[in-house]
C-alpha positions in Angstrom: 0.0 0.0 0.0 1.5 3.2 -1.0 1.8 6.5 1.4 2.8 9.6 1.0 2.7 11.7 4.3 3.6 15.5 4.4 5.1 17.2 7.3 6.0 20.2 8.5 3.4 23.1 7.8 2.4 25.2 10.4 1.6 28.8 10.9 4.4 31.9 10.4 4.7 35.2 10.1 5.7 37.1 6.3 9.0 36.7 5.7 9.7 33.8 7.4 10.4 29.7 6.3 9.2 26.5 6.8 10.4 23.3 5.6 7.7 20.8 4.1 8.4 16.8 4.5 7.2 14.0 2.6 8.1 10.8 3.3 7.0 7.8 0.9 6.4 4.4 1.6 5.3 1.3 -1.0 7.0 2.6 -3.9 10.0 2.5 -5.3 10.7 6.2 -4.5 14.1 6.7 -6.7 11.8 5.8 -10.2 9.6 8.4 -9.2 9.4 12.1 -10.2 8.3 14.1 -6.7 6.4 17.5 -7.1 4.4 19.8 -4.8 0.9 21.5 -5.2 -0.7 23.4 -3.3 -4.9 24.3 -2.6 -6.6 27.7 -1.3 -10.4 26.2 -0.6 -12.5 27.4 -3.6 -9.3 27.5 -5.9 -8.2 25.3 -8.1 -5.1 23.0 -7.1 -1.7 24.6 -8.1 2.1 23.4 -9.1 4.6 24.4 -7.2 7.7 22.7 -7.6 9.0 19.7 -8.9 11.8 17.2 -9.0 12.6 14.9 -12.0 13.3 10.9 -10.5 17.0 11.2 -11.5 17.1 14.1 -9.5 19.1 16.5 -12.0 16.2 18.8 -13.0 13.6 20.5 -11.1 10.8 23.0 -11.8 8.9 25.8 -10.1 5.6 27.9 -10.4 7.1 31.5 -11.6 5.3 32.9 -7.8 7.9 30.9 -5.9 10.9 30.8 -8.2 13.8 31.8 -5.8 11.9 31.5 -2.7 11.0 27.8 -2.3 13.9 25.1 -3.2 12.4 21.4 -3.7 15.3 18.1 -3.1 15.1 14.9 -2.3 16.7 12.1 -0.3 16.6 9.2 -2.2 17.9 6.3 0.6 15.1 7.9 2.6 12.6 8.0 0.1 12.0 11.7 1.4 11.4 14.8 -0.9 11.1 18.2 0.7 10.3 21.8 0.0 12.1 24.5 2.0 10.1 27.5 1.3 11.7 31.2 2.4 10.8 34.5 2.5 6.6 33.4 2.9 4.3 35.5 1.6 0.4 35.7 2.8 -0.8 34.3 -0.8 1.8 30.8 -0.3 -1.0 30.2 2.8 -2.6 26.8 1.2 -2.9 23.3 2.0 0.6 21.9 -0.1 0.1 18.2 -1.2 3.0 15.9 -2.1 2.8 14.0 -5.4 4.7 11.4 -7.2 4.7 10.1 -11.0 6.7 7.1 -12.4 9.7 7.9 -14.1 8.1 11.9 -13.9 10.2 14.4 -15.9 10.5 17.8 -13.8 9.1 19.9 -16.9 6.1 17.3 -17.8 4.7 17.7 -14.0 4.4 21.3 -14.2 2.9 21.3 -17.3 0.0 18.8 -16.3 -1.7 20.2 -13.6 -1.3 16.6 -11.4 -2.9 14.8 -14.0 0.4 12.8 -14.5 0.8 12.5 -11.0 -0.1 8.3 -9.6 -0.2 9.0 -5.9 -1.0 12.0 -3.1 -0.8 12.5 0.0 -3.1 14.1 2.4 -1.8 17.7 2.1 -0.3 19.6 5.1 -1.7 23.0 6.0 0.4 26.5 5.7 -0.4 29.9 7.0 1.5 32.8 6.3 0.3 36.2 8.2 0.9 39.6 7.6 
């Protein structure tokens, strides 16, 4: 049975970080391309960020180029997201994702259609 289980939100002020977990389990987490989405209730899901399975490419939305960095740890079958310098509008529910074999580029293209597994999403608030 496969899991993925995100970590790590919470509540800060603008200006400040947080570093998103998601830990995989029942997959064989090195074939598959990670990425990170994100929900405001009454808004249509969102990419984020995304990592390819090798590893050597990743891809963000253009509202969190230089702010948010997405890795992963492949022994741990862990991705993360360290997001910096929060804004109010990055306050969502962020859900991990993972695609077999995903290319970085392909899973910000297709809106999570790609994607073959979520997790349950993990809830940030940024105030002003």
């Amino acid at each position: 049975q496969v899991h993925l289980i995100e970590s790590g939100g919470g509540s800060v002020q603008a200006g400040g970080s947080l570093r998103l977990t998601c830990s995989a389990s029942g997959i064989a987490f090195s074939r598959y391309g990670m990425a990170w989405y994100r929900q405001v209730p009454g808004k249509d899901r969102a990419f984020v960020a995304a990592i390819s399975w090798k590893a050597d490419r990743t891809y963000y939305a253009d509202s969190v180029k230089g702010r948010f960095t997405i890795s992963r740890d492949n022994p741990k079958n862990t991705v993360f997201l360290q997001m910096d310098s929060l804004k109010p509008e990055d306050t969502a529910v962020y859900y991990c994702a993972a695609d077999y074999w995903g290319d970085a580029l392909t899973m910000s293209r297709t809106q999570g259609r790609s994607m073959d597994y979520w997790g349950n999403g993990t809830l940030v608030t940024v105030s002003s």
